[in-house]
N, C-alpha and C positions, 0 to 999 in steps of 0.2 A: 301453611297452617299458622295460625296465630298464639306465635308461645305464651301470651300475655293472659289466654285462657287455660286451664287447667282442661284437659278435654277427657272424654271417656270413653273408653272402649265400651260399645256399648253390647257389642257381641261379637261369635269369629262366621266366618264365613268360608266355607272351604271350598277351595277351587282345585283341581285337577289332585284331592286326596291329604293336600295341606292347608292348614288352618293360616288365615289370614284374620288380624283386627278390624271393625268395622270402624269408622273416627268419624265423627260429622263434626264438621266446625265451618260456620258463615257460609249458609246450604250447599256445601259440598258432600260428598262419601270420600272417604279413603280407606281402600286398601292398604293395610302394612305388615309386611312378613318381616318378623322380629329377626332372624336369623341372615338374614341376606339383605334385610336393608334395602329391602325392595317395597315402592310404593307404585298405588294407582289411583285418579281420580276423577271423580264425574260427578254430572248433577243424581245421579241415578246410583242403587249398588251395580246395576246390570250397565252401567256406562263406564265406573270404575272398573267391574270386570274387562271388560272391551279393550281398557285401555290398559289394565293388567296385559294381557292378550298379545296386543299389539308392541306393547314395550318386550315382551318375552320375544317376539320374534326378532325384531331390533339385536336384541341380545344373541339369539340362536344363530344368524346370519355372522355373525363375529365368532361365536363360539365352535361352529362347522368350519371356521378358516383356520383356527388354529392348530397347532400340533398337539396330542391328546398325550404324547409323549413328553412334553416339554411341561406338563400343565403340574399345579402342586396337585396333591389330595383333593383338597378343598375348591378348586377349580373344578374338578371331574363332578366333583358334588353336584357343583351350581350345575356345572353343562347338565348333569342329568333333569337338575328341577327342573331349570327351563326349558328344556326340550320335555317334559311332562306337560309344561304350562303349554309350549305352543301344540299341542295333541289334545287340550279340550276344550270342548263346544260351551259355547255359552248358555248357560242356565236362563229364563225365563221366570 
């Protein structure tokens, strides 16, 4: 994204029950969940979704190898989101 622009949330969009930002800057979509610092992006919101999706699984494949007992709070958090995120269907 181009810091040089002031951008706008222009609404949220919620996927699997959380609120995501919508960001268009230089015809892109972004996805951004303020809280975890998770982004996604595509020409499309449903291409951002996608690639929301695809990054959670990225993530769930790492977060299933690890010890749940080794993990902070805040870790158990996240595994939960995204494994919320990799259990829903793309919107249309």
């Amino acid at each position: 994204m181009n810091d040089s622009n002031v951008l706008e949330r222009e609404q949220i969009k919620h996927v699997a029950g959380e609120p995501f930002y919508v960001v268009r800057d230089e015809g892109m979509v972004f996805l951004v969940h303020e809280r975890w610092s998770l982004m996604a992006m595509g020409s499309t919101i449903q291409e951002a979704e996608e690639d929301l999706i695809r990054t959670a699984q990225l993530l769930s494949q790492f977060y299933s190898s690890s010890d749940p007992g080794a993990m902070t709070p805040d870790a158990l958090t996240l595994r939960a989101f995204i494994s919320k995120l990799t259990r829903q269907k793309i919107s249309l």
